[in-house]
C-alpha positions in Angstrom: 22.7 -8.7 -7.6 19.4 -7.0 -6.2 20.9 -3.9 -3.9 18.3 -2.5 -1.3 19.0 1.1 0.3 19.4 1.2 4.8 18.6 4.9 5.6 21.8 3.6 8.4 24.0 2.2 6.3 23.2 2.6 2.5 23.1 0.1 -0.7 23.6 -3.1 0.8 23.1 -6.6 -1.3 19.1 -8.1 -0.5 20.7 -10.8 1.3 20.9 -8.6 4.2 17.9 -7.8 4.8 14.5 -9.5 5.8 10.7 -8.9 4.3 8.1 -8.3 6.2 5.2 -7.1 4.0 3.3 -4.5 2.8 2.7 -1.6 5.2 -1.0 -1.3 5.9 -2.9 0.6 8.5 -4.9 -1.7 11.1 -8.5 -1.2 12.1 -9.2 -0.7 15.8 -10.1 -4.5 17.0 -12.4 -2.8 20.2 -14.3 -0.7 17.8 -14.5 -2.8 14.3 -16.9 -5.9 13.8 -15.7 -9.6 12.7 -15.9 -9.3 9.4 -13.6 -6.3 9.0 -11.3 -7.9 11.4 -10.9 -11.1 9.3 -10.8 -9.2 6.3 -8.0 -7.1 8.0 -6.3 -10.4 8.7 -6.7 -12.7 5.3 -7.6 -10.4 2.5 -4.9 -8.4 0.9 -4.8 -6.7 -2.5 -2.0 -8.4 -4.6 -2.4 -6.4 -7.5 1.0 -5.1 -9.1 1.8 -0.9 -8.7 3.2 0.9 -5.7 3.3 -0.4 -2.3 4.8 0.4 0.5 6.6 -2.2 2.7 8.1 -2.8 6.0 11.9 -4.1 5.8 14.7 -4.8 8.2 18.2 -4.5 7.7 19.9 -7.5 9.9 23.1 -6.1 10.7 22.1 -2.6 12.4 18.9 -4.2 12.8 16.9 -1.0 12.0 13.5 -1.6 10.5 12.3 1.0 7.8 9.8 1.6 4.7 10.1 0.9 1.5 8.4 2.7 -1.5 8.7 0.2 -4.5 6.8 -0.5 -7.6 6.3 -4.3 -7.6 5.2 -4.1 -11.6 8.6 -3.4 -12.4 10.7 -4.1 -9.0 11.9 0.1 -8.7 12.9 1.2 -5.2 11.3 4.7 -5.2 11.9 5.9 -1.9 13.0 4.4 1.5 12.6 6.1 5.1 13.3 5.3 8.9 10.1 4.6 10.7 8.1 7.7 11.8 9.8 9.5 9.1 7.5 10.2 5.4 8.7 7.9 2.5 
């Protein structure tokens, strides 16, 4: 059973919670052009290694970052939003 750590609540099983991808800063649509827009949009590096991604733990509903290693599946850090993982 995969366990995933709530900064509100602690371990909890997976099934709890919901994915929402990797966190990733956005460009400024005003100021960039089309093509760094789109690639914003469709282009992401899948390549295995650390990433950092945005979860949500249903029942308190709090949405926070994961740190995690997607080569070998290691949680490495979690944190609130706002707050440094």
């Amino acid at each position: 059973m995969k366990m995933l750590p709530c900064p509100i609540c602690g371990t909890r099983n997976l099934a709890e919670f919901l994915y929402y991808g990797v966190r990733r800063s956005m460009p400024d649509p005003t100021q960039c052009s089309d093509a760094e827009w789109a690639r914003h949009l469709f282009f992401r590096q899948g390549a295995a290694g650390v990433k950092e991604e945005w979860w949500c733990h249903l029942p308190c509903n709090e949405w926070f970052a994961i740190r995690r290693d997607t080569a070998t599946d290691e949680i490495l850090g979690s944190a609130r939003m706002g707050d440094p993982t």
